[in-house]
C-alpha positions in Angstrom: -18.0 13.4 -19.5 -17.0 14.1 -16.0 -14.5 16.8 -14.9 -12.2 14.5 -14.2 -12.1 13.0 -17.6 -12.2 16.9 -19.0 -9.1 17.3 -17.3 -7.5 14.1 -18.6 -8.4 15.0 -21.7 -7.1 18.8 -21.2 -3.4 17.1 -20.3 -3.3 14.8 -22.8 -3.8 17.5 -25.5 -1.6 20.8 -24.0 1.1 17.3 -23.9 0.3 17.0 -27.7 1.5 20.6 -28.3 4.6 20.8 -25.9 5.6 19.8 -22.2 7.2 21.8 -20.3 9.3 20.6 -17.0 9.2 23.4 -14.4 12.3 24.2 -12.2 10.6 22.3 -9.2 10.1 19.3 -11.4 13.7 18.8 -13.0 15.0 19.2 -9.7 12.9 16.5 -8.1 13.5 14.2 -11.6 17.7 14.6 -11.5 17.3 13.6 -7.6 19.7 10.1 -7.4 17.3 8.2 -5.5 14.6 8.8 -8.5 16.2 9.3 -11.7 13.2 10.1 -13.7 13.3 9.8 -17.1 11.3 12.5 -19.1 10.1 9.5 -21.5 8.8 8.1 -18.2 7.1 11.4 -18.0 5.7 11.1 -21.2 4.3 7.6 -20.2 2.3 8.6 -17.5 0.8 11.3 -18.8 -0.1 9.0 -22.0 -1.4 6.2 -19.7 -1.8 7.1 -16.6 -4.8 8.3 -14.6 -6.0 11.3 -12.1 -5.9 10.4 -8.7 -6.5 13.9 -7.4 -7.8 17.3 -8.6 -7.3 21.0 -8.0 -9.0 23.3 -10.1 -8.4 25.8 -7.5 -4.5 25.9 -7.7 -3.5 29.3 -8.4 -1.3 28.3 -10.9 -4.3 27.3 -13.0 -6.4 24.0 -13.1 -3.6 21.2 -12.1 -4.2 17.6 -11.4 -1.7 14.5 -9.7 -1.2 11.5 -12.1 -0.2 8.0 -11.1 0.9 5.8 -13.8 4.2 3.4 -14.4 7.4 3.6 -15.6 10.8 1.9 -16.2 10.5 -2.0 -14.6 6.9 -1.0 -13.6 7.7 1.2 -10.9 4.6 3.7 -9.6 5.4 7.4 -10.4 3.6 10.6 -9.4 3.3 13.8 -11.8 1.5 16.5 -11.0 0.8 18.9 -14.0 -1.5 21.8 -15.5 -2.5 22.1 -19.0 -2.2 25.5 -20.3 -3.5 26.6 -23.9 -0.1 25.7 -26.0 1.6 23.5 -23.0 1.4 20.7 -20.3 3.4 22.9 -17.4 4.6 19.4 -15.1 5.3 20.9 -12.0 6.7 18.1 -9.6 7.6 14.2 -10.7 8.3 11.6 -7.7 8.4 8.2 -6.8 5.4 7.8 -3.9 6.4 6.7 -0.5 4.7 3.3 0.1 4.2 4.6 3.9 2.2 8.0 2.5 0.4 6.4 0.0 -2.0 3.4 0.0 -0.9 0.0 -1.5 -1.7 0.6 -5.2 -0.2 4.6 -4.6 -4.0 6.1 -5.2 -5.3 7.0 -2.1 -3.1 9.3 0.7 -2.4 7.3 3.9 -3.4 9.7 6.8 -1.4 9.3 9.8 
């Protein structure tokens, strides 16, 4: 298993347990142009995948998610699983000028 899957599998199980939306994240959810939905949430953290890494994040071993939500549309968490808790610390909808065509790869400009 690769750390990448590790991870996946780390988020997938503190999510099991209990997830918990951080300031940052609620505020960026409730925003009107995004309107996340935390069952969205729940979505891509169920189906989605890792797009980037960063075990060094001083908050602890975090990771960014795409996956899909209501009418398909791509959706961004980034999150950090803790021993009893998924900590999601931002959600947003990525900009298609930041972010390549299937919202994977960063578009440098």
């Amino acid at each position: 298993m690769n750390e990448q899957e590790q991870i996946l599998n780390k988020v997938r199980e503190a999510a099991q347990k209990k997830v918990l939306f951080l300031p940052h994240a609620l505020r960026q959810m409730l925003r009107p142009d995004r309107m996340i939905r935390r069952l969205e949430i729940r979505q891509v953290i169920a189906q989605g995948e890792i797009i980037e890494g960063y075990p060094n994040d001083p908050r602890g071993h975090s990771c960014l998610m795409l996956g899909f939500g209501d009418s398909g549309r791509a959706l961004h968490i980034c999150c950090a699983p803790k021993e009893d808790f998924l900590a999601v610390i931002t959600a947003y909808v990525p900009d298609e000028h930041e972010w390549s065509e299937d919202f994977k790869v960063r578009v440098r400009k």
